[in-house]
C-alpha positions in Angstrom: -19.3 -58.3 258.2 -22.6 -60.5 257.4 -20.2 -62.4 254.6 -17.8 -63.5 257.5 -20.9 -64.0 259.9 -22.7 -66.6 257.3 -18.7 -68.5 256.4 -18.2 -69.1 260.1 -22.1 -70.2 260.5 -21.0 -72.6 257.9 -17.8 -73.9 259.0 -19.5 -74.4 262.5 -22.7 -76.2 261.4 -20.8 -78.4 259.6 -21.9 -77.4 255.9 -19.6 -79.2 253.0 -19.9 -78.6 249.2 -21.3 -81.6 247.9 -19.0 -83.6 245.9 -19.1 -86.7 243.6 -16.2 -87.7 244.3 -16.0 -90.7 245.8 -14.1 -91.0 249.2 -11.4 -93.6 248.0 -10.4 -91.3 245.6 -10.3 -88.6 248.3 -7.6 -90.1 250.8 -4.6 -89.0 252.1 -1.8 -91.2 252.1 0.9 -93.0 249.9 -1.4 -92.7 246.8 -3.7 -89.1 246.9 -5.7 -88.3 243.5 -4.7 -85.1 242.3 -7.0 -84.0 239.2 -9.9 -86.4 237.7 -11.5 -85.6 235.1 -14.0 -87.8 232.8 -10.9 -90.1 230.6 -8.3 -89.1 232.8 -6.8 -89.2 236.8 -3.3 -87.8 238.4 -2.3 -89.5 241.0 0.6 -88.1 243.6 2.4 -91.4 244.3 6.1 -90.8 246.3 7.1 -94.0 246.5 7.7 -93.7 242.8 10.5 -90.8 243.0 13.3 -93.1 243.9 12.3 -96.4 242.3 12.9 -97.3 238.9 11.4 -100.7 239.2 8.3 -99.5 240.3 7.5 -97.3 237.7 8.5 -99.8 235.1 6.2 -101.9 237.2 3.4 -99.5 237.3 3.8 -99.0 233.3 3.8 -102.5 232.2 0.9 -103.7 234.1 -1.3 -100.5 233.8 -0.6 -100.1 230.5 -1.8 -103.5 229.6 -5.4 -103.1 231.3 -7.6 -103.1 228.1 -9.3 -99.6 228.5 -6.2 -98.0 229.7 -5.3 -95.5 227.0 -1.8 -93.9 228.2 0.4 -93.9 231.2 2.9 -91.2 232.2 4.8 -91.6 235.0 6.8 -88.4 235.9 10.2 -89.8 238.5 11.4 -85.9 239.6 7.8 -85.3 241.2 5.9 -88.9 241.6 3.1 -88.0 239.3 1.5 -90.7 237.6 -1.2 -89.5 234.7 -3.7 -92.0 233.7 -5.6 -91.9 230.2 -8.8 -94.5 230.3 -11.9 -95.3 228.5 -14.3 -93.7 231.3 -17.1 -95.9 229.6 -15.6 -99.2 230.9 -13.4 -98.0 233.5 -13.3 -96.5 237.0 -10.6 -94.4 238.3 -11.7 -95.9 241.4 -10.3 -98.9 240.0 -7.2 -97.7 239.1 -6.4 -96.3 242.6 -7.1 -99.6 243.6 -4.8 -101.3 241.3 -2.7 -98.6 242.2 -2.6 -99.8 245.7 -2.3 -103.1 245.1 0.5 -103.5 242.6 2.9 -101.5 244.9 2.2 -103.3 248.2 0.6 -100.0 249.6 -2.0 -101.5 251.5 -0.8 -101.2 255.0 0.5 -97.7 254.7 -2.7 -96.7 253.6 -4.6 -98.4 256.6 -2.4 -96.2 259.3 -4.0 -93.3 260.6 -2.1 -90.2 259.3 -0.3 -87.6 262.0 -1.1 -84.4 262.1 1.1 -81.8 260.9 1.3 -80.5 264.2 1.7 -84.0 266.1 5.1 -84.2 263.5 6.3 -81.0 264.4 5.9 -81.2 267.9 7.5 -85.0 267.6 10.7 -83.5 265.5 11.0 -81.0 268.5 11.4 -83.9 270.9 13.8 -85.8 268.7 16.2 -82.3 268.7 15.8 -81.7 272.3 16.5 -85.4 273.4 19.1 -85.1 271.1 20.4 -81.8 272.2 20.8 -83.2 275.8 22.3 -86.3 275.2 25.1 -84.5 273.3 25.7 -82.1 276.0 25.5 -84.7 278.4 28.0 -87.0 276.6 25.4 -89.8 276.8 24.6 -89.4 280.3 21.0 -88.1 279.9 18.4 -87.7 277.7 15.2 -85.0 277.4 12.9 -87.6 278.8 14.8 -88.8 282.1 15.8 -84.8 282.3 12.4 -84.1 282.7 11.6 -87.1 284.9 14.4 -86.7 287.5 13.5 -82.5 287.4 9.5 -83.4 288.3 10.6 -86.1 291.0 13.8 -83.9 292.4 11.2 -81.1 292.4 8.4 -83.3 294.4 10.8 -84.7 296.2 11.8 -81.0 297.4 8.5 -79.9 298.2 7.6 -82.8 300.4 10.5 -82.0 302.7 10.8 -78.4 302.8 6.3 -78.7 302.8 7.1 -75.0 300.9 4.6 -72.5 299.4 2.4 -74.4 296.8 3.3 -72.6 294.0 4.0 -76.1 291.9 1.1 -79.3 292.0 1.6 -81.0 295.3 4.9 -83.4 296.1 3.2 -87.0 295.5 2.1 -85.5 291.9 5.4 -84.4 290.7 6.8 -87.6 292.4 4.5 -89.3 290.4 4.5 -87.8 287.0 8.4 -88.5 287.1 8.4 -91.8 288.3 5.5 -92.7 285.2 7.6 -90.6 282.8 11.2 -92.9 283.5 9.4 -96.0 283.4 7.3 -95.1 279.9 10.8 -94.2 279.1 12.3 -97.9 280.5 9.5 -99.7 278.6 10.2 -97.6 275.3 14.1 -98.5 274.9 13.3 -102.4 276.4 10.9 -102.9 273.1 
């Protein structure tokens, strides 16, 4: 019990292993750093799965960096292994050069989603899909839910019912903002 006391006392104050890795080798994105060791770095890149050209890219101009030693570049996964002279070399580098000879540099400035932000999204997308379908067009998930919160204010207003739901103007509200977020999205 004291071991799972002191790992949550951790976890709560914040306590990290110390690392020396540096941060730009840490990132998550379109380039992530998968093993280093001293002579040699992995790097996960998936942009190179489907494209020949930048592998053969990647090969010919990392290969010709003086204190590059070997470059392996595996298609089926997007694993690139990189064999340097750590004496006159950073890996740091490498993920820079990386970066730079595939264009990378503005996917790697977004701010990453959260798994559950994706999840959540790709339940939207199927249930605005889901009622557009079985509305042949008519509706969608969004204006669903916008005409139910404004129908259901609207209904509360007149019939001044139990207040089981937020009051009229609310609902009212909430529908009206979500059918014109919804207006301004598809006018883009």
């Amino acid at each position: 019990m004291h071991i799972l006391t002191g790992l949550i006392a951790t976890a709560l104050l914040g306590y990290r292993k110390k690392s020396n890795r540096s941060p730009l080798l840490s990132l998550k994105g379109p380039v992530e750093t998968k093993h280093l060791l001293p002579g040699r770095v992995r790097f996960h890149v998936p942009c190179l799965k489907n494209d020949e050209a930048k592998r053969d890219l990647l090969e010919e101009k990392l290969g010709g960096i003086e204190s590059v030693e070997s470059v392996r570049i595996t298609a089926s996964t997007g694993s690139l292994l990189i064999q340097y002279d750590e004496k006159h070399l950073e890996p740091e580098l490498l993920f820079a050069a990386i970066i730079r000879l595939l264009g990378l540099e503005r996917a790697l400035e977004r701010t990453p989603q959260p798994a559950l932000f994706q999840e959540y999204a790709s339940l939207i997308r199927s249930l605005d899909r889901a009622v557009y379908d079985r509305t042949h067009g008519l509706l969608d998930f969004h204006t669903t839910v916008s005409f139910g919160l404004a129908t259901l204010g609207l209904m509360q207003l007149l019939t001044r019912s139990q207040r089981i739901l937020p009051p009229g103007f609310h609902l009212l509200w909430w529908g009206y903002m979500g059918l014109s977020q919804e207006l301004r999205a598809r006018n883009r």
